[in-house]
N, C-alpha and C positions, 0 to 999 in steps of 0.2 A: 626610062631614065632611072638609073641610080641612087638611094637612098644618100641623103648627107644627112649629118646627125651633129647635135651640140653635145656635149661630152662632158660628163662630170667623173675625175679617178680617182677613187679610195687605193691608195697602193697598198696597207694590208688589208685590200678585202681581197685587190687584185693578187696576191701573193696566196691567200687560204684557198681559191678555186681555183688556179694556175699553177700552185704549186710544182706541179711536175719541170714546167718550164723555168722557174726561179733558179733550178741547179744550172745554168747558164748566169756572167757575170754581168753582161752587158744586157744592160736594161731595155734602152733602143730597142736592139734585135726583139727581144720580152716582150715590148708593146706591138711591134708590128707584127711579130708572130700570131700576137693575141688577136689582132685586126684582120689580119688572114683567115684565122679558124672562124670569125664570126662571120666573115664576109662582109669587112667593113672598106672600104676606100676612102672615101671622104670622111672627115670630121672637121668639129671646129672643137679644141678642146680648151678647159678653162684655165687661163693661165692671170687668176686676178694678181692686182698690185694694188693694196689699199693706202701708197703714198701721198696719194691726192687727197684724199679725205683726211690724213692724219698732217700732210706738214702742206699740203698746197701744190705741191709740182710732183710729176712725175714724165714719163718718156716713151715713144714708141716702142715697143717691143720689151715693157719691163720685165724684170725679173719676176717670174711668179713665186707667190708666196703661198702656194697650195702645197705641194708635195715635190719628190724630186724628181719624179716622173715627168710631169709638166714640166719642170725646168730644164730637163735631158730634149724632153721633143721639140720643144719652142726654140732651140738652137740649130734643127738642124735649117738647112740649106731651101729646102723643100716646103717650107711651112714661111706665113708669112702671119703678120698680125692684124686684129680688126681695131676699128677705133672705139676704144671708149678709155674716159681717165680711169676707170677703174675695174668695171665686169667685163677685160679683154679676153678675146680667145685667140690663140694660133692657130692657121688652118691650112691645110694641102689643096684646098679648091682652087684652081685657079681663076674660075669666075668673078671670086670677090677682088671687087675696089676698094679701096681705103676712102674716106673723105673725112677733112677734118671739120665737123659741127662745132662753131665758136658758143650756141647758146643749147646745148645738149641736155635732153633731159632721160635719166636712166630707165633702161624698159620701155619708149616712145618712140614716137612716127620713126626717127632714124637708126634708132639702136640697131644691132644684129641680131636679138628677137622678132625685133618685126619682119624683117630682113625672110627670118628665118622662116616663120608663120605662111608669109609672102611665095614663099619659096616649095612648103609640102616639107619643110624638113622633120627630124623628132629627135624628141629629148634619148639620150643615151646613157646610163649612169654604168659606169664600171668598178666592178668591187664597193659599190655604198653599202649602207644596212637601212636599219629601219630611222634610226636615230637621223637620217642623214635627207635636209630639207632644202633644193637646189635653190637658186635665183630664179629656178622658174614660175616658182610661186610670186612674185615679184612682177613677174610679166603677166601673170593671169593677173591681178589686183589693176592689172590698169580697166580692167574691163566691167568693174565695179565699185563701189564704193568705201572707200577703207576708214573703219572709223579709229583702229589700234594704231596708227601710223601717222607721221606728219614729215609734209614737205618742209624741204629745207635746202635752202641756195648753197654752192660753195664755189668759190673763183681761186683760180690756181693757172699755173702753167704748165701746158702740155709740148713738150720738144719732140720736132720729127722731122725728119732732115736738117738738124743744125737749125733751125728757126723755132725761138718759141713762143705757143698762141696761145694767148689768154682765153683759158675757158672757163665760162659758166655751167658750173653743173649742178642740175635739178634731180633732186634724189628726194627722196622719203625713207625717214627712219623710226628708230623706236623711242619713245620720250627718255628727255635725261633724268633717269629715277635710279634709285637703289631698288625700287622693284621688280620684282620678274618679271620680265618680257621675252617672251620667246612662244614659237612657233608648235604645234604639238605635229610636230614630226612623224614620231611614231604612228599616230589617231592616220596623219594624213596617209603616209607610205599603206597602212594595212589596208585604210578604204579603198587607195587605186589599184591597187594588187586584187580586192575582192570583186570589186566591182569589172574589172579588165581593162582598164583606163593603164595600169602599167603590165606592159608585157613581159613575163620574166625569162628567160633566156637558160639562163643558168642559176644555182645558188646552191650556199655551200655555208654550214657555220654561220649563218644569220648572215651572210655578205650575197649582196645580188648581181646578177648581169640583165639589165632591163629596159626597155626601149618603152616608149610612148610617141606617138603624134600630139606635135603642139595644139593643134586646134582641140583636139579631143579631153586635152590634158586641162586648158584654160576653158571650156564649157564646164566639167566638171566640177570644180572648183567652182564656179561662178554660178551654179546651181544650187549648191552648199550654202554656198555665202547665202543666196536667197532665204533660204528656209534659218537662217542663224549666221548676222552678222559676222560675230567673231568665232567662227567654226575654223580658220586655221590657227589660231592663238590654246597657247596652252590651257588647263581650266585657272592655274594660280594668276593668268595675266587675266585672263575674264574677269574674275573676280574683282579685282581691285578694279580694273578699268570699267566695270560696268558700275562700281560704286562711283566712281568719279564722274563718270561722264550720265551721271544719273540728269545734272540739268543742261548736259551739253550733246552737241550734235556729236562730234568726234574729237579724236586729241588733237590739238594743236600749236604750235610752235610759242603762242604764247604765255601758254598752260606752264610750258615748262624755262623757256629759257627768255629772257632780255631784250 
């Protein structure tokens, strides 16, 4: 059976390795060209819409707010969309079914990670760099304990077929602070590259073409976390949050907000 892969695309990283192929205008042609030379068929690529989280509603098959590249592929004819109100992918697989989850929680039993896990698929990143830290990390933290991070509900309207269903969505975020919160990206990309957790394909100008196996990718990381809770957090987020949560178990929703 044939590799399917979830798909994260940096288009100038895709343009500094591919270069040759950019003197073509039609983008389309560009990515499947690019899926050919890899020997890729199937993908699910990310075409998020963070509507939902910012005003409440959002719609099948939204417009993604990633790049244009994802905007160009999630139109064609051939590609269909997955459900979530927010981390959707488009995909050429015709296996997948759609289902609409009314109490959906991001990254869990239903998502298209687990989905994918389920399935033997792998992470795909095209044209990222080191800077560049997927939602996959997101799906490995369900497999451990996250003390930087806190759930949080959000209800909105999701439309699909002209009917729209009130969804509950369960996410975890970053506290509402003026402080730095963020992920040390760089720390993680160089460990999975060193260690062979990511497999690199190509690269060019700090930009990579690089696959991984989900299972392999979520053990990893969760072997880390063992040894150093907040091992994917940057050190300026460690720091403050290891002050604060000096008498608390982890952050949480009422730390910071109402």
């Amino acid at each position: 059976m044939k590799k399917k892969y979830l798909c994260h695309v940096d288009f100038f990283g895709l343009y500094n390795i591919f270069s040759n192929k950019f003197e073509k205008k039609n983008l389309k042609n560009i990515f499947n060209e690019i899926l050919e030379e890899l020997e890729i068929e199937t993908i699910y690529l990310a075409t998020f819409n963070y509507d939902f989280l910012r005003i409440g509603k959002t719609k099948y098959g939204a417009k993604s707010q990633l790049n244009e590249i994802t905007r160009i592929i999630q139109k064609q004819k051939s590609f269909k969309h997955t459900f979530d109100p927010v981390f959707s992918f488009c995909t050429n697989d015709k296996d997948y079914k759609i289902k609409i989850i009314k109490n959906f929680e991001s990254f869990g039993e239903d998502s298209l990670y687990n989905y994918a896990l389920k399935n033997n698929m792998e992470y795909l990143h095209l044209g990222t760099n080191h800077d560049f830290i997927s939602t996959g990390i997101h799906f490995a933290e369900k497999f451990f304990d996250v003390k930087y991070r806190y759930k949080k509900r959000f209800i909105g309207n999701y439309k699909f077929k002209n009917k729209n269903n009130k969804i509950i969505y369960n996410h975890t975020v970053w506290p509402m602070t003026k402080k730095f919160c963020r992920y040390d990206a760089k720390k993680i990309n160089n460990d999975l590259i060193k260690d062979g957790v990511w497999d690199v394909l190509k690269s060019k100008n700090g930009f990579y073409i690089k696959k991984s196996k989900i299972k392999v990718f979520n053990n990893y990381i969760k072997e880390k976390v063992k040894n150093d809770p907040f091992y994917p957090v940057h050190k300026k987020t460690q720091t403050w949050m290891k002050k604060f949560l000096k008498d608390k178990k982890r952050i949480s929703l009422e730390n910071f907000e109402n």
